[in-house]
N, C-alpha and C positions, 0 to 999 in steps of 0.2 A: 545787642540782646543781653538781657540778665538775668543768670540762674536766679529760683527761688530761693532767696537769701534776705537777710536780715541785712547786709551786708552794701551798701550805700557806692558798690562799684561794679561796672559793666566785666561781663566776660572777657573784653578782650583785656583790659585794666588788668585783669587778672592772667592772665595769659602773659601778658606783658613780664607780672611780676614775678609770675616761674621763670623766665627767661633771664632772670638776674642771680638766681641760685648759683651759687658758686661751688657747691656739691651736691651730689650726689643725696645725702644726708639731709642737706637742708631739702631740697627738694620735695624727699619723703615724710620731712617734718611738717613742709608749709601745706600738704596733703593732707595732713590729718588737723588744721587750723579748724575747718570747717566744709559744709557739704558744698558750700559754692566752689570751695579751690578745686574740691575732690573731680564734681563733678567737668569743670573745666577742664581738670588732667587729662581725666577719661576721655574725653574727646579730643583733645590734640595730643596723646601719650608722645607720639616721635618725634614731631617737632619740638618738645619742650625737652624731653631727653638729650635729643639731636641736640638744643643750643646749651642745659646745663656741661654736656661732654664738653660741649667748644672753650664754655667757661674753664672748667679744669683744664684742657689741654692748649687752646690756644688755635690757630690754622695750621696746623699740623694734625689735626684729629685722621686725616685720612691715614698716618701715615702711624701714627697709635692704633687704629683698631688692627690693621694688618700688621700690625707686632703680635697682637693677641690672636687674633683670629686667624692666622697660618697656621695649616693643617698639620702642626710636629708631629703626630702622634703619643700618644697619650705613656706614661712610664712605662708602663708593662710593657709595652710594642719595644721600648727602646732599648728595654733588657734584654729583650728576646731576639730580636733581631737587628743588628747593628751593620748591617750593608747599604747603609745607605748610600757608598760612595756608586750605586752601580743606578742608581736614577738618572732619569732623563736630565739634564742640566735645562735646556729651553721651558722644559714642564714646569721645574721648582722655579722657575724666572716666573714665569707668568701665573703662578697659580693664586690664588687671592687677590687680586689686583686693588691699588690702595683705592679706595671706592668715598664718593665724593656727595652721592646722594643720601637724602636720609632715609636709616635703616634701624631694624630692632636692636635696641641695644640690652643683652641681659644681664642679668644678676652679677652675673660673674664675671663680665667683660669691667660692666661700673668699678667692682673693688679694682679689676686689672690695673684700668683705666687710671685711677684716682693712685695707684700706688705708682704706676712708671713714671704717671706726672710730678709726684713727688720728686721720684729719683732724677729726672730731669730736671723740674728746676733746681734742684740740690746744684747739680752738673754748671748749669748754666750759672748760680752765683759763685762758683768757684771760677769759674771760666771769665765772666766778669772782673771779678779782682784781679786775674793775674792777669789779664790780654787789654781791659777795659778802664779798667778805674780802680787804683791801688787805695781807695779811697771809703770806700763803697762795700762792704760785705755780702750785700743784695747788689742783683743784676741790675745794671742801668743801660742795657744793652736796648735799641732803640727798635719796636713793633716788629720791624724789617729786619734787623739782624737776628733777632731772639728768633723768629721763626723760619730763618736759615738756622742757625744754630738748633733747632725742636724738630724739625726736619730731619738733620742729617743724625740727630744722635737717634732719633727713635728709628730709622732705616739701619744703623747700627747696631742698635737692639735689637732688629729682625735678621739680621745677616749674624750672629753673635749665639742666635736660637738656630740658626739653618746649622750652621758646623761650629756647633759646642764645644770647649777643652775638653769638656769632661764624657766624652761621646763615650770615647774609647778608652781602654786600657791600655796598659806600658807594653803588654804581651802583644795587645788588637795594631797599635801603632808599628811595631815590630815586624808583626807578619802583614801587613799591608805592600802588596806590591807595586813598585812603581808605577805600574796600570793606573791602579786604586786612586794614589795622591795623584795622578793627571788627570783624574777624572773628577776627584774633587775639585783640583783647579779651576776642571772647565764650567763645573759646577756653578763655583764663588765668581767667576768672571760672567758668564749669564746671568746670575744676580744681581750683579751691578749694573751691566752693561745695561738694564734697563732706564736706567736714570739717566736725562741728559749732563752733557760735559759739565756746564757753570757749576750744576747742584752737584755731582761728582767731587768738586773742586771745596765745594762747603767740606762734603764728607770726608774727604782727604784731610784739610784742616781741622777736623771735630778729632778725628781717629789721632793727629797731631800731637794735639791737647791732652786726650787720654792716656798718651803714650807718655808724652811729660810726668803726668801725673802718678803710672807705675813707675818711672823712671827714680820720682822723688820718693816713693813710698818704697821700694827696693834698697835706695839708697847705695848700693855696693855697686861701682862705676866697671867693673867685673863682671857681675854675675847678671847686669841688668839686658844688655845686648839678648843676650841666648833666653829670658824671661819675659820680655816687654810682650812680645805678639801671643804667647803662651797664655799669660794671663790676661791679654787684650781679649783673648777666646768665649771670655768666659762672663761675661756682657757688661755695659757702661755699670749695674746694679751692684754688682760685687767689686767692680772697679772704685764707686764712691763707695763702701763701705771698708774696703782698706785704706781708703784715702782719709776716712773721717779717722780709722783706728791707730792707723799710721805703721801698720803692720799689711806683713804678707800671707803670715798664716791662713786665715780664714782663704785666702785664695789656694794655698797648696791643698787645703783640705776640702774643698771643692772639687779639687781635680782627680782624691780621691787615692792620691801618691805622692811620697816627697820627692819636691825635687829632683833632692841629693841624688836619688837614685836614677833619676835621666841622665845619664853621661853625653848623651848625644845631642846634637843638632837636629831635633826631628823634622824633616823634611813637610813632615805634614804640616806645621805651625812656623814653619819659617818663609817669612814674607806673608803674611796672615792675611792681610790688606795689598801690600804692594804687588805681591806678585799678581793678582789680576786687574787691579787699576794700572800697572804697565802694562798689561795686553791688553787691555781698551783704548789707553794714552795710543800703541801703535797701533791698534788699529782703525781707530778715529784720525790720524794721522796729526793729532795736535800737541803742543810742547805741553812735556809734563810738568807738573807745581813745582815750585821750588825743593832744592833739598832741605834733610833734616836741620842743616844748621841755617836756614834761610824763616824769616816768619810766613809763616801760611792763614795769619790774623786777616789778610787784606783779603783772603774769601768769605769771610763771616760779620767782619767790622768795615763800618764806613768811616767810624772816628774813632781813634784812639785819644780820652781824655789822660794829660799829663804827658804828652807825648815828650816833650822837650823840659819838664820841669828837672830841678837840680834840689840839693839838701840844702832844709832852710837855713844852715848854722856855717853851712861851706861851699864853693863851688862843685862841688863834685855832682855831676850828671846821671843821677840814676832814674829816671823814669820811671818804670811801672815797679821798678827793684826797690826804690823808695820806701821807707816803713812807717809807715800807719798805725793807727789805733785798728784800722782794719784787717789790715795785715799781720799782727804781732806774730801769727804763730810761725811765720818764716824765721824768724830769732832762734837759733834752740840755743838757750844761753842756762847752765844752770846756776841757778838766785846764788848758790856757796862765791865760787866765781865772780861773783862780782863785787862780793865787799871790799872794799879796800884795803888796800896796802898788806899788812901782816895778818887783819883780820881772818883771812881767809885760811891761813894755818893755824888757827889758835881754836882746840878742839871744845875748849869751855864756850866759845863764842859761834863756833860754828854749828855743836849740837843743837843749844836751842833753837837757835836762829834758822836752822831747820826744822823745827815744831812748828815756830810761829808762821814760818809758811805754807806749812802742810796744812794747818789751821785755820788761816785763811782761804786757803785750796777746798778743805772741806764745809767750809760757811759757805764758800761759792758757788760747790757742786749740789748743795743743800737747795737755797736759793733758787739756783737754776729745776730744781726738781719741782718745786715749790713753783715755781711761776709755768711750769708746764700743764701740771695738774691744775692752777685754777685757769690758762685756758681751756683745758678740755674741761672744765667742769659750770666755767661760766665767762664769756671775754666782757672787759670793760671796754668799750667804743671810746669812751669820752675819756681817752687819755692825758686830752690838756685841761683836763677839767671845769673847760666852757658850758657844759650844760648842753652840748650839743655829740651828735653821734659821725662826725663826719670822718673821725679817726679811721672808719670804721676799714675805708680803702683804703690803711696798713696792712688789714689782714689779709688781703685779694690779691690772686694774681694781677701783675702789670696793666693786661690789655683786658682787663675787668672792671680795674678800679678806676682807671680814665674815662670810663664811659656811668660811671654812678653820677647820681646827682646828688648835692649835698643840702639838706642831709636826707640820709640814705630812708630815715624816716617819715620822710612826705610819699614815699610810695606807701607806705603801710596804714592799713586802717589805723584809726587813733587806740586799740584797744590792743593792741599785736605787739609788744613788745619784745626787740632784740633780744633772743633769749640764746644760751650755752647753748639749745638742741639745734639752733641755724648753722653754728659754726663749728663743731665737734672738728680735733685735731688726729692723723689717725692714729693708728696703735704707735708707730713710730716714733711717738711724741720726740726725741731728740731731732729727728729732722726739722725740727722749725725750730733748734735752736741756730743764733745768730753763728755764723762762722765763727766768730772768734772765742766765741767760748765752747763750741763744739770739738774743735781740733785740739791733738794732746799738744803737751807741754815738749816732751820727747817722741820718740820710738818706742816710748813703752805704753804701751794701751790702757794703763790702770794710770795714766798721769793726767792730769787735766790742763788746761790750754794757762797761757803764762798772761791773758789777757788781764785778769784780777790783779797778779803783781804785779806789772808794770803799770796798770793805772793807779796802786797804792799807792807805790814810787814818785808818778809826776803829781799825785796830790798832796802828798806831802811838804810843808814848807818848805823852802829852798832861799840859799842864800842872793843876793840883789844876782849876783854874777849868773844864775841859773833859774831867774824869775821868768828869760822871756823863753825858756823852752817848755812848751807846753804839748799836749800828748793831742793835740789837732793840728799839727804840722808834722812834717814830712822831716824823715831823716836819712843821713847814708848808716850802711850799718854800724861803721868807724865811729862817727857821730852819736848815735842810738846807743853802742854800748860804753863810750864813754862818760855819758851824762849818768849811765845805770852805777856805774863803779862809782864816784862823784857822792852821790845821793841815796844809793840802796840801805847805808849802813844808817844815815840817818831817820829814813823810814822804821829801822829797826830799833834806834833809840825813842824812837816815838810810841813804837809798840810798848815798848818793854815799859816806859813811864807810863802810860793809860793803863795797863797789867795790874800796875800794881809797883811795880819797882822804883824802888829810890836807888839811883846813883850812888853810886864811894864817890871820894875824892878824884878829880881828875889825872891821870899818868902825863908826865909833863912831855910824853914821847906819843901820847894817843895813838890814833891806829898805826903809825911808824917803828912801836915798840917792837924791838928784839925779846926784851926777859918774856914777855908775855906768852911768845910762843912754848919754852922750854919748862915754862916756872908757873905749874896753876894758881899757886896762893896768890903771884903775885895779879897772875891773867882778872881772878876774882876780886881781890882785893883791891884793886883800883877800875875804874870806869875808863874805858880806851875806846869808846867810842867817843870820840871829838877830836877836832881838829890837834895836831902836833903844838908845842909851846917853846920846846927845845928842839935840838940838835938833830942828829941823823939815826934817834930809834935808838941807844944803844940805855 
């Protein structure tokens, strides 16, 4: 059948091609094309709902709406009443059960929906890089694993909103009597216990991962023990947002108190996860996952790419610790550091030399602005500039874009053009920037990721002896920062010529020079960037 339409394609044709919206957005855009989509909507609204959700989340959608759609109670309730630890445990197990058929989906669940998905896949290419493919910034994690892994973190998201860090206060956790925390226990163990073992075993490994990841954003080998399950409370969402900033604050101020001032071990957050996944391990009577220092990859991965690789430049065996272009931001090296030899103390050489790469940093961070804004303002498909649109399954999740045909413009009337309103970015616009240039440089959240320097670096000319290390091979770190020290300072004389700068005379001690550190005229007065000519610097 085919609506009254000018429009040279059958209903289902159209039906068909709401089922390829990959938001929410597009969706509501390809509705307002014309009256034939309009009215096709109208008559199948759930199912087209039902499969653009699938599109954003993947088969894990049952396991997303019940993130959203468990009954938290709404703020007010939660200011007002905070007893929650005295509910039925069996009740909060079973209430919203993750729900498989298609159902309304509204307004508000769509933004939900579209924003966890985010944070999720955010989750899972980080999770990729470091368990999957050190190679890889985007998840290459295969249909099967990705939805183990989409699975267990969005079931994490829902256990993370059941008992919040931020439920209570320092005073509320305090006067909580032992009762209280056993009953929350039995609570969090009712909640799991509904999931079978194998998928348990996912979630175990997800929570793993997470815990790594406050481990490295903590940083202090000290204080991280007594914070991990603390801020594991406080859900997978603000776990990647410290992880993108590389800080903890934003999580202490969530919880709405420093720290500093918990002196104690709170009983309530301690064993967050473990302690009732060991009383389901004994009560199921099956061996529990490995421990913490054991990998818990083998419940979510079937293949680990690189498994056995080594540094292209030496034997040394590092695996997924290997360093990539995609990897950079594991480096925290800073640029001063690495010039060579005496450069590094020579304050006329060091000041600028730190301009020029703050400069670079802020042409970077420019760029990256700049290429945000025109996707959300309009995306180019035809990135290889074929004249064709089939790029277009870059922009799509994984188990979306395998199923397009290419190109993606044979489903469209000839008159429908690809336009910015199909693929709008959300307000987040940095979440779809690439890992690598999204992570800082350091621990300090005003720094930007070291991805732009070190690709300066390996594109910079290099002499025959450092021709064949190129910034698409794998390094160990020993390796990685020796080529940087090698060639960073060269990169710098390359700046400073394109600048504008004419060299002095050569210093017959180049970067080797002793006066230069003590003696500015002479630091100025002569060019020491280049190789030595004489003796031992003096």
């Amino acid at each position: 059948m085919r609506a009254l339409s000018a429009l040279p394609l059958g209903d289902d044709v159209l039906d068909r091609i709401f089922t390829f919206c990959p938001t929410f957005t597009t969706l509501h855009s390809l509705m307002l094309v014309s009256k034939a989509f309009y009215t096709v909507y109208q008559t199948h609204p759930r199912s087209i709902t039902r499969a653009v959700a699938y599109n954003i989340v993947g088969p894990a959608l049952p396991q997303a709406l019940r993130a959203i759609r468990y009954p938290y109670g709404d703020d007010e309730d939660r200011l007002v009443d905070r007893e929650y630890h005295k509910e039925d445990a069996d009740t909060m197990a079973t209430t919203c059960p993750e729900e498989h058929e298609v159902s309304v989906i509204t307004a508000k669940e769509k933004i939900e929906l579209q924003e966890n998905a985010q944070v999720v896949q955010n989750l899972e290419d980080v999770y990729s890089l470091i368990e999957k493919d050190r190679t890889s910034a985007t998840s290459v994690l295969t249909a099967e694993e990705s939805w183990r892994f989409r699975r267990a973190m969005y079931r994490i998201m829902l256990y993370c909103r059941l008992f919040p860090g931020d439920r209570y206060t320092l005073d509320e956790i305090e006067d909580l009597e032992e009762e209280g925390i056993q009953q929350i226990q039995k609570q969090r163990t009712a909640v799991l216990a509904e999931y079978a073992t194998d998928e348990l075993m996912q979630l175990y490994a997800v929570v793993r991962f997470l815990c790594g990841i406050l481990e490295h954003v903590i940083g202090d080998e000290e204080l991280a023990p007594g914070l991990v399950y603390l801020f594991l409370s406080l859900g997978p969402d603000s776990i990647l947002h410290a992880y993108e900033d590389r800080n903890y604050d934003l999580l202490e101020d969530l919880l709405g108190y420093s720290i500093l001032e918990d002196d104690s071990d709170s009983a309530l957050y301690k064993g967050y996860f473990s302690i009732p996944l060991n009383n389901i391990w004994t009560a199921r009577n099956v061996t529990a996952p490995p421990k913490d220092d054991e990998p818990a990859t083998k419940y979510i991965l079937d293949e680990i790419i690189g498994a056995n690789d080594t540094c292209s430049q030496c034997p040394t065996p590092g695996e997924l610790k290997l360093i990539t272009s995609a990897n950079w931001h594991r480096v925290d090296l800073e640029p001063t550091t690495l010039l060579k030899s005496r450069l590094k103390h020579t304050h006329s050489i060091v000041q600028p030399f730190d301009q020029v790469v703050d400069k670079l940093r802020l042409e970077h961070a420019a760029a990256t602005r700049a290429e945000n804004k025109r996707l959300h303002l309009g995306l180019d498909f035809d990135d290889d500039n074929d004249g064709d649109d089939d790029d277009m399954a870059d922009f799509l999740p994984p188990h979306i874009a395998r199923l397009l045909p290419t190109p993606l413009s044979s489903l469209l009337p000839h008159h429908m053009p690809l336009s910015s309103s199909l693929l709008p970015l959300p307000a987040n616009a940095n979440a779809h920037t690439p890992l690598s240039i999204s992570l800082d440089f350091t621990n300090d959240p005003t720094r930007t990721s070291p991805a732009p320097f070190y690709a300066a670096v390996f594109a910079t000319p290099k002499p025959s002896a450092w021709a064949a290390w190129t910034q698409d091979k794998s390094y160990c770190q020993s390796c990685f920062k020796r080529f940087l020290e090698e060639n960073v300072w060269r990169w710098y004389l390359r700046e400073k010529i394109e600048g504008g700068w004419t060299p002095p005379e050569d210093c017959w001690y180049g970067y080797d020079c002793k006066t230069m550190v003590h003696k500015q005229a002479h630091a100025e007065g002569r060019n020491h960037l280049c190789v030595p000519t004489r003796g031992d610097g003096r």
